[in-house]
DSSP file (Angstrom, degrees, kcal/mol; ACC not computed):
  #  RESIDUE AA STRUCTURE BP1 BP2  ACC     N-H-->O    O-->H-N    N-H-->O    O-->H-N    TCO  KAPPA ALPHA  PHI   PSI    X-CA   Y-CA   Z-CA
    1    1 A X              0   0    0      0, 0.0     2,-0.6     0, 0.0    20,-0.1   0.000 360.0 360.0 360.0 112.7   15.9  -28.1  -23.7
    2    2 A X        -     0   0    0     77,-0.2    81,-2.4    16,-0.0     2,-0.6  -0.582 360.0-171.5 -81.6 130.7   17.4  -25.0  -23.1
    3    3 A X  E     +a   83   0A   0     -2,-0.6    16,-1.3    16,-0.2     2,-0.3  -0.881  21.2 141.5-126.4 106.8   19.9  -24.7  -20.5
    4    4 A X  E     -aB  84  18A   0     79,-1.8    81,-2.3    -2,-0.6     2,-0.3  -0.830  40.3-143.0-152.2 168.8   21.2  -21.6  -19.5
    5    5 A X  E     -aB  85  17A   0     12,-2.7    12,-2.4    13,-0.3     2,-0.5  -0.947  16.2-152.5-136.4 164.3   22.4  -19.3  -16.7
    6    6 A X  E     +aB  86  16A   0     79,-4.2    81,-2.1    -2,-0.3     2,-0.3  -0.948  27.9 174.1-134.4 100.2   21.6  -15.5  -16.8
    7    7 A X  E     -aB  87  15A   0      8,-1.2     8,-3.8    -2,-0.5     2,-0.3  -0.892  32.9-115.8-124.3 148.0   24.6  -13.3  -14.7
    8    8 A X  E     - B   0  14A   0     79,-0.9     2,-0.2     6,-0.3     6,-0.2  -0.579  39.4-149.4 -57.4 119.4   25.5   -9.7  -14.2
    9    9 A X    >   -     0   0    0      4,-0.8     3,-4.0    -2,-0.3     4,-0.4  -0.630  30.3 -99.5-114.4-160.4   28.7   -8.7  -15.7
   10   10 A X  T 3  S+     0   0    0      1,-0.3    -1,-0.1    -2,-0.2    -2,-0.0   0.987 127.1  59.9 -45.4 -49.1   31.6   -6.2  -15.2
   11   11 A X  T 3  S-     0   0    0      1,-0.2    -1,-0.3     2,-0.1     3,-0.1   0.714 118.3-121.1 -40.8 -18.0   29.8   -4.2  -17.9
   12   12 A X  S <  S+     0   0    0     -3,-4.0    80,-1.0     1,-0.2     2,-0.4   0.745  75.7 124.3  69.8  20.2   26.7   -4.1  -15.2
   13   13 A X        -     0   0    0     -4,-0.4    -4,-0.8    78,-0.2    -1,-0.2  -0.957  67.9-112.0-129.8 128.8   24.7   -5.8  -17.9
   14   14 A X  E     +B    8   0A   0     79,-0.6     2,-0.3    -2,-0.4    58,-0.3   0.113  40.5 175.8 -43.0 138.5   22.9   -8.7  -18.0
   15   15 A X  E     -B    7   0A   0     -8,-3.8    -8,-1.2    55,-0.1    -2,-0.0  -0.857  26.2-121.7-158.6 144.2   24.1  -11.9  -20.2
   16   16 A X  E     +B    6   0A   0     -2,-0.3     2,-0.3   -10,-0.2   -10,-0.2   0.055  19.4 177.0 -26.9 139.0   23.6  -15.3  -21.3
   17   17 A X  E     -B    5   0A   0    -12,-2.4   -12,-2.7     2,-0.0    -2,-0.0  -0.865  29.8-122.8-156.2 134.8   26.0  -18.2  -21.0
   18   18 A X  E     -B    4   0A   0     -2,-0.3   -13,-0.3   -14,-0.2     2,-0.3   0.067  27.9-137.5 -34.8 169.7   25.0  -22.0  -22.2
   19   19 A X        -     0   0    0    -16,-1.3     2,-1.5   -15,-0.2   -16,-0.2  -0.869  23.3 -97.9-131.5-169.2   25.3  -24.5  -19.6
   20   20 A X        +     0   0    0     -2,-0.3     7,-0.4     1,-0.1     5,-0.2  -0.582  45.5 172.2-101.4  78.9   26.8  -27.8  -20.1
   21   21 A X        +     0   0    0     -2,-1.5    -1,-0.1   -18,-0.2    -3,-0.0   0.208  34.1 122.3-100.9  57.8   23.6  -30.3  -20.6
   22   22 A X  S    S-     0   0    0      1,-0.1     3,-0.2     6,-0.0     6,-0.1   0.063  80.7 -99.2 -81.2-166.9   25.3  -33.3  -21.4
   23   23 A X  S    S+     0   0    0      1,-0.2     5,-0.1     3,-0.0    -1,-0.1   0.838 127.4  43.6 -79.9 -25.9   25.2  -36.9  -19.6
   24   24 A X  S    S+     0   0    0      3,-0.0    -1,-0.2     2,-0.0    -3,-0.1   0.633  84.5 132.5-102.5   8.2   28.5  -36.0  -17.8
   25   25 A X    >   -     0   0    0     -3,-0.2     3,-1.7    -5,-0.2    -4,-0.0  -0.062  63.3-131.4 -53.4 124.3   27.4  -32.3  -17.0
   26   26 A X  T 3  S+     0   0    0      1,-0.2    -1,-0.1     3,-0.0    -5,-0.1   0.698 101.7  63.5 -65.2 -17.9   28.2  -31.3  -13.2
   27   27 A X  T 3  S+     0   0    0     -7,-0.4     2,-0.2     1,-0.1    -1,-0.2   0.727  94.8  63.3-100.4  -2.4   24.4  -30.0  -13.0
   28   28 A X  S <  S+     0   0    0     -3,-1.7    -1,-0.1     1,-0.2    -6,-0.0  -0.843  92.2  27.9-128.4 168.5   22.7  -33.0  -13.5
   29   29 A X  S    S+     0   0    0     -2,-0.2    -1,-0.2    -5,-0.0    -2,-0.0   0.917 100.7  89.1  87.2  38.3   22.5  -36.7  -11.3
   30   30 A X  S    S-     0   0    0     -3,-0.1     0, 0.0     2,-0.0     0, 0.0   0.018  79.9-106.6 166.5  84.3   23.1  -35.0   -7.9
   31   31 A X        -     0   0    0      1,-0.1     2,-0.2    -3,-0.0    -3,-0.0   0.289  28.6-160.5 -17.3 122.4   21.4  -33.5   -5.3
   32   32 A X        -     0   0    0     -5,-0.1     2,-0.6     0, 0.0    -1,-0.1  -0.793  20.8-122.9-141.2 120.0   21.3  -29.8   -4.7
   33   33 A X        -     0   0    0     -2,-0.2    76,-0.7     2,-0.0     2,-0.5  -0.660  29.3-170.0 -80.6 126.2   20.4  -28.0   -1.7
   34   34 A X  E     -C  108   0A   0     -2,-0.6    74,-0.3    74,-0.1    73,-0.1  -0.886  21.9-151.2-123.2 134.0   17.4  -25.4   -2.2
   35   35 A X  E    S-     0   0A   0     72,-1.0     2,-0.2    -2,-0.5    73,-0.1   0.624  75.1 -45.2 -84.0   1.4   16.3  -22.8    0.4
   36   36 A X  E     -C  107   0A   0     71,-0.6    71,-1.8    69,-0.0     2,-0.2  -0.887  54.9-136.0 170.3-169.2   12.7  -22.9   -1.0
   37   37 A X  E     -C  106   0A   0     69,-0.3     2,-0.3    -2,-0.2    69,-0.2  -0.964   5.3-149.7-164.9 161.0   10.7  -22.9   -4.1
   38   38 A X  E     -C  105   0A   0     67,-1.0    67,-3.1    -2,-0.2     2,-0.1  -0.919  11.5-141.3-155.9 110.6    7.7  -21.2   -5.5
   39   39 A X  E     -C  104   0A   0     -2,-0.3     2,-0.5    65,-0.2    65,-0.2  -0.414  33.4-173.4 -38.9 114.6    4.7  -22.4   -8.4
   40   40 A X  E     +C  103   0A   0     63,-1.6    63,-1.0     1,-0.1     3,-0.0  -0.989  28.8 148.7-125.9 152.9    4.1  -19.1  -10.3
   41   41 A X        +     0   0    0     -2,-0.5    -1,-0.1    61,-0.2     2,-0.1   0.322  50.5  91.6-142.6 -13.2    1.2  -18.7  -13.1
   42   42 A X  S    S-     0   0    0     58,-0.1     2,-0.6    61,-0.1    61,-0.1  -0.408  78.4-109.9 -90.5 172.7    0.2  -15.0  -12.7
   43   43 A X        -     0   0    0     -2,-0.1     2,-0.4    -3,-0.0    -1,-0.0  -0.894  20.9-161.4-120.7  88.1    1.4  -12.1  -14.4
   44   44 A X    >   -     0   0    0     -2,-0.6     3,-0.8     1,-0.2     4,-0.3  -0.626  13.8-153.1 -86.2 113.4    3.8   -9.2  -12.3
   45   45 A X  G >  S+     0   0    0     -2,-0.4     3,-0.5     1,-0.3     4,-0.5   0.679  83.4  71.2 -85.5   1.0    3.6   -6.3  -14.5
   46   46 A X  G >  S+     0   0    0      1,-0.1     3,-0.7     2,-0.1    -1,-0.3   0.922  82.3  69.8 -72.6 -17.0    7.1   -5.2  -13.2
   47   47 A X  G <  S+     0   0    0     -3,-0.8    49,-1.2     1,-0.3    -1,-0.1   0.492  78.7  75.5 -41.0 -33.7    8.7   -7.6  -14.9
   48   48 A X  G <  S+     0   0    0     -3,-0.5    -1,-0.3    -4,-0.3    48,-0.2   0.972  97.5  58.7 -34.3 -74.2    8.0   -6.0  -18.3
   49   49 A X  S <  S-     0   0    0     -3,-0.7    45,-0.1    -4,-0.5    47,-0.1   0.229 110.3 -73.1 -78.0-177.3   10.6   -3.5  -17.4
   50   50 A X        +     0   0    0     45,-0.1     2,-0.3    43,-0.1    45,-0.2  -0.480  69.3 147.3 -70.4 163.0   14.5   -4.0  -16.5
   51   51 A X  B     -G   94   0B   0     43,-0.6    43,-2.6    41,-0.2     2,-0.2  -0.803  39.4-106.1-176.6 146.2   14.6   -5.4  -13.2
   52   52 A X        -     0   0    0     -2,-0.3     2,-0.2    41,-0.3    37,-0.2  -0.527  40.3 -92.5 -80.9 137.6   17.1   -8.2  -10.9
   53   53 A X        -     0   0    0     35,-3.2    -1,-0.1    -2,-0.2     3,-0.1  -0.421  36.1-134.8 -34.5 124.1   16.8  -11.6   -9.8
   54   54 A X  S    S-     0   0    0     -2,-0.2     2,-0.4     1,-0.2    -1,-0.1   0.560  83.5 -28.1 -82.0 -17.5   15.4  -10.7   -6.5
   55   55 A X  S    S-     0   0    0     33,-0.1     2,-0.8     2,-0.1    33,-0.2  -0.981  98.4 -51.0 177.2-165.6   18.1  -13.5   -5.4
   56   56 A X        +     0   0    0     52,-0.4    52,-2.3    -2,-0.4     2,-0.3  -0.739  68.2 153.5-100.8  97.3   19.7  -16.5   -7.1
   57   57 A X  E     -DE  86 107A   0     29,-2.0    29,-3.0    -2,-0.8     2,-0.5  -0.890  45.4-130.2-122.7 148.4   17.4  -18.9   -8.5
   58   58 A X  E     -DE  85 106A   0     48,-2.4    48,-3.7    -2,-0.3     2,-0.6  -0.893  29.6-152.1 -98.1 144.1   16.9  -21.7  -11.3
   59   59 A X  E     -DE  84 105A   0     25,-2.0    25,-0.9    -2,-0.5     2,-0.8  -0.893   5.1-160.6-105.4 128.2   13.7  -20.8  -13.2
   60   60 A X  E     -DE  83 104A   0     44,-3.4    44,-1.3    -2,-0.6     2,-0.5  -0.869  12.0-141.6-119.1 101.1   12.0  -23.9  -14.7
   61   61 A X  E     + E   0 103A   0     21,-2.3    20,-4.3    -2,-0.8    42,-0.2  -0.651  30.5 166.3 -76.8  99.5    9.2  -23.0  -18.0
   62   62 A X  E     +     0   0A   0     40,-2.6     2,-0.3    -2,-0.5    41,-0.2   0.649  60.8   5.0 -91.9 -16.4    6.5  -25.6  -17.1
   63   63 A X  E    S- E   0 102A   0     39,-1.9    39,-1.2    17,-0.1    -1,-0.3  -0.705 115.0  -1.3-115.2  72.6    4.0  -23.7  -19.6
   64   64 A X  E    S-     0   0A   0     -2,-0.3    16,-0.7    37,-0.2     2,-0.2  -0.750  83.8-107.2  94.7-170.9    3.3  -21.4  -21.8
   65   65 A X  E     -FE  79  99A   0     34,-2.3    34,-1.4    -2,-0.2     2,-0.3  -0.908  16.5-127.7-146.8-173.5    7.0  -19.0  -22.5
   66   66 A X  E     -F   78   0A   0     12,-1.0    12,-1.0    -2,-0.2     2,-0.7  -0.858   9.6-142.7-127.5 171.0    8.7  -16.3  -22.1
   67   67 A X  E     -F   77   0A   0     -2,-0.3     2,-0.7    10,-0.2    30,-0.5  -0.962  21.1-173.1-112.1 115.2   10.5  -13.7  -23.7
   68   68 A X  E     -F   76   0A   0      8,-5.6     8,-2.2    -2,-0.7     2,-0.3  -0.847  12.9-170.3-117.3 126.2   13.8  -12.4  -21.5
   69   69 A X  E     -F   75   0A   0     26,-1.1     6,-0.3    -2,-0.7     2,-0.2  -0.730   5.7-151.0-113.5 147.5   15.2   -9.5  -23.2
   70   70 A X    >   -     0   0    0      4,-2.6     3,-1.1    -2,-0.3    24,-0.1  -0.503  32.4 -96.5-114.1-162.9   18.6   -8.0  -22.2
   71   71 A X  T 3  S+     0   0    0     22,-0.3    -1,-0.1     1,-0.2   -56,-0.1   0.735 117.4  61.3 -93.2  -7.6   19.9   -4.4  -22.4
   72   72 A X  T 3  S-     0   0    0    -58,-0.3    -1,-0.2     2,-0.0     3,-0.1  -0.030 120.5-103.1 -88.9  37.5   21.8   -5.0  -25.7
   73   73 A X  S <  S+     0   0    0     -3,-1.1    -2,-0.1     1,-0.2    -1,-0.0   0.377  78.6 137.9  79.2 -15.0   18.6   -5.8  -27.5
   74   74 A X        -     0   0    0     -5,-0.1    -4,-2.6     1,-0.0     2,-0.3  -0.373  32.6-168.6 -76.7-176.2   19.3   -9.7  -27.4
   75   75 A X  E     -F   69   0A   0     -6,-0.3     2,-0.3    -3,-0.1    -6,-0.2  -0.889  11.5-166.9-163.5 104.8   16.1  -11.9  -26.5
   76   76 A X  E     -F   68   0A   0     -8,-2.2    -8,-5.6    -2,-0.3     2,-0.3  -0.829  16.0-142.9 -93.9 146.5   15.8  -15.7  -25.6
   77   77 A X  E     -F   67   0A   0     -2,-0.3     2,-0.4   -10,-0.2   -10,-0.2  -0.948  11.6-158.6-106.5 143.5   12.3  -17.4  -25.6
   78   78 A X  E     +F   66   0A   0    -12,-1.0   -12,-1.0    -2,-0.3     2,-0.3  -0.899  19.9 176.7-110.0 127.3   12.2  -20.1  -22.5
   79   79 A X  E >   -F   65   0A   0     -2,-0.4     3,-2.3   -14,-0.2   -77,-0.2  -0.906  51.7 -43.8-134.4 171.7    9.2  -22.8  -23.4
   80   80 A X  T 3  S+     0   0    0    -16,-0.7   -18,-0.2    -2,-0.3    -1,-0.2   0.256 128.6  24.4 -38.4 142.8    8.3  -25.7  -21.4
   81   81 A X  T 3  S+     0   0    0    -20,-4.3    -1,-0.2     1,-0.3     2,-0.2   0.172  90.9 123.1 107.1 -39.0   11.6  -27.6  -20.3
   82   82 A X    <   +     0   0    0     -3,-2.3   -21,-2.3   -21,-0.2    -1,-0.3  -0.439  35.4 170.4 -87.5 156.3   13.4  -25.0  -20.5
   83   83 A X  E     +aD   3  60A   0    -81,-2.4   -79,-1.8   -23,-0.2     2,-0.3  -0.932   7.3 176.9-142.7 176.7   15.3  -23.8  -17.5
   84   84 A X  E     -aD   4  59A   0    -25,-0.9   -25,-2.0    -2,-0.3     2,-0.7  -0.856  34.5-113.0 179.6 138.9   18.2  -21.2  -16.7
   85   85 A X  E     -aD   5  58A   0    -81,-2.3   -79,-4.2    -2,-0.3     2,-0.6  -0.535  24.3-146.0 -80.3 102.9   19.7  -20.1  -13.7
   86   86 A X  E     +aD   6  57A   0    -29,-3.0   -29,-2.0    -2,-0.7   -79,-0.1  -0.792  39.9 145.9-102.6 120.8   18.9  -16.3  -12.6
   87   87 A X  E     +a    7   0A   0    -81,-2.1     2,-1.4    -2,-0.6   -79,-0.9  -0.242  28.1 112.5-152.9  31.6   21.9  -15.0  -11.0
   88   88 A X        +     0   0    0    -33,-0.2   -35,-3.2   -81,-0.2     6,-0.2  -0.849  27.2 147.3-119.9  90.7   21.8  -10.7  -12.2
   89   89 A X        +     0   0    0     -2,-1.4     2,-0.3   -37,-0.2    -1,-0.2   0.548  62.1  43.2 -91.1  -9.8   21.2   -9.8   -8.8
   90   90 A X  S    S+     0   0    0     -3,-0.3     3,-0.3   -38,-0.0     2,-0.3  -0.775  91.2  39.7-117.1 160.7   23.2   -6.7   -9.7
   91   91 A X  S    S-     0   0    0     -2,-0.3   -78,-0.2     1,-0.2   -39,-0.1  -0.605 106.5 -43.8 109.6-145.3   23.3   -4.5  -12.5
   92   92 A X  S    S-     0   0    0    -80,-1.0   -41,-0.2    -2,-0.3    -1,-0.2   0.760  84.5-152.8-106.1 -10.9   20.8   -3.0  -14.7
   93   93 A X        -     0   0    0     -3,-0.3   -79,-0.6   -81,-0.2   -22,-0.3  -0.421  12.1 -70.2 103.5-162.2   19.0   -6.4  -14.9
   94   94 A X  B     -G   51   0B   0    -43,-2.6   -43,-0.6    -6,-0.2     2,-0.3  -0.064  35.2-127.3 -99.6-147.6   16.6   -8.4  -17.7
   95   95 A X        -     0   0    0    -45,-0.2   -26,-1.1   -28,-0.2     2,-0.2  -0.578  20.9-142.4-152.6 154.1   12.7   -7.8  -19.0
   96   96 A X        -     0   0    0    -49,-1.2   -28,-0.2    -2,-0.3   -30,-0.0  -0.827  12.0-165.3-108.7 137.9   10.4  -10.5  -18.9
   97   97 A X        -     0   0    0    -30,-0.5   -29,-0.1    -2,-0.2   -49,-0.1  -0.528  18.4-165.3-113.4  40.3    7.8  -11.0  -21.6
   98   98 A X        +     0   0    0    -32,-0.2     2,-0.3   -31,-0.1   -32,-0.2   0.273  18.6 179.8 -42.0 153.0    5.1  -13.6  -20.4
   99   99 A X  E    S- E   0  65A   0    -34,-1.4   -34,-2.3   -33,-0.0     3,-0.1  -0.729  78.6 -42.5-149.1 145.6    2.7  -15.2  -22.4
  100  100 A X  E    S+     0   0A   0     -2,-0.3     2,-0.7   -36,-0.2   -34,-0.1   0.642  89.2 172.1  -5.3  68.3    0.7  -17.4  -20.3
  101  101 A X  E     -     0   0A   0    -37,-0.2     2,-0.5   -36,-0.1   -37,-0.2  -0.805  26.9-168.4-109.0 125.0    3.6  -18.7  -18.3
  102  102 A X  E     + E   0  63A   0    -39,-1.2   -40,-2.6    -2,-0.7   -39,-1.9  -0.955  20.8 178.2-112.6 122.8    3.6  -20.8  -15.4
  103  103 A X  E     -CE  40  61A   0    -63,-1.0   -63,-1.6    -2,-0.5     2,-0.6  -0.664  26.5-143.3-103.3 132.4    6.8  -20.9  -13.9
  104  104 A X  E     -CE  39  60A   0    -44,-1.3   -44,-3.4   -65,-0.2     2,-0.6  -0.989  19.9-153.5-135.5 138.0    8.7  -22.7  -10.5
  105  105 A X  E     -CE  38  59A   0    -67,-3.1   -67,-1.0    -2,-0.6     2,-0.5  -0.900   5.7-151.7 -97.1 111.3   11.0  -20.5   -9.2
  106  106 A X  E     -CE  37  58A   0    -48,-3.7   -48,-2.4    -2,-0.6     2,-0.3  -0.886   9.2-144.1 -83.5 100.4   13.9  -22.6   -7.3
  107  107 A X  E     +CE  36  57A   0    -71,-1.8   -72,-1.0    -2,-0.5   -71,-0.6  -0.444  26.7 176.4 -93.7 140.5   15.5  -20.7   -4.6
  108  108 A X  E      C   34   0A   0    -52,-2.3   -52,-0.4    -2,-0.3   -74,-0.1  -0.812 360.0 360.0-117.9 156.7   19.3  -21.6   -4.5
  109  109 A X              0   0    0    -76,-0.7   -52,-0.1    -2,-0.2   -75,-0.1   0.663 360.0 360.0 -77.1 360.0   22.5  -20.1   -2.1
């Protein structure tokens, strides 16, 4: 499983950072307050282009993957399992790459 969070930095540019999914890992065993959530399977063709977290969410790959590209050319693929914590609410933002990906969006504070 890949376990990741995706933040704006000083630079204004999006970037990766692991997170911690071990057994003793603060993210897992403990109940999280979430301000909604949302089942996605269709295909937003802005997302192709650079674009922000519309707010602070974990995104959870039940299907299919994705490709999330940043502005220094790097690229993760997300497949089923994988999840990572969208938190570039600023900046110049990611791309998304679908390929038949169904998604739940977890809205977090």
């Amino acid at each position: 499983m890949k376990f990741y969070r995706l933040y704006a930095g000083a630079d204004g540019q999006s970037h990766f950072e692991p997170l911690d999914a071990g057994k003793a890992s603060e993210f897992f065993n403990r109940t999280r307050l979430a301000t909604g959530l949302l089942f996605r399977n269709d295909f937003a063709s802005h997302i192709v282009d650079f674009h922000r977290a519309p707010r602070r969410r974990w995104v959870i790959t039940l299907s299919g993957n994705v490709d999330i590209g940043l502005g220094d050319g790097t690229s993760m693929n997300f497949g089923p399992g994988d999840v990572f914590l969208a938190e570039d609410t600023t900046g110049q933002g990611h791309t998304a790459t679908p390929h038949d990906w169904t998604r739940l969006y977890v809205n977090v504070e």
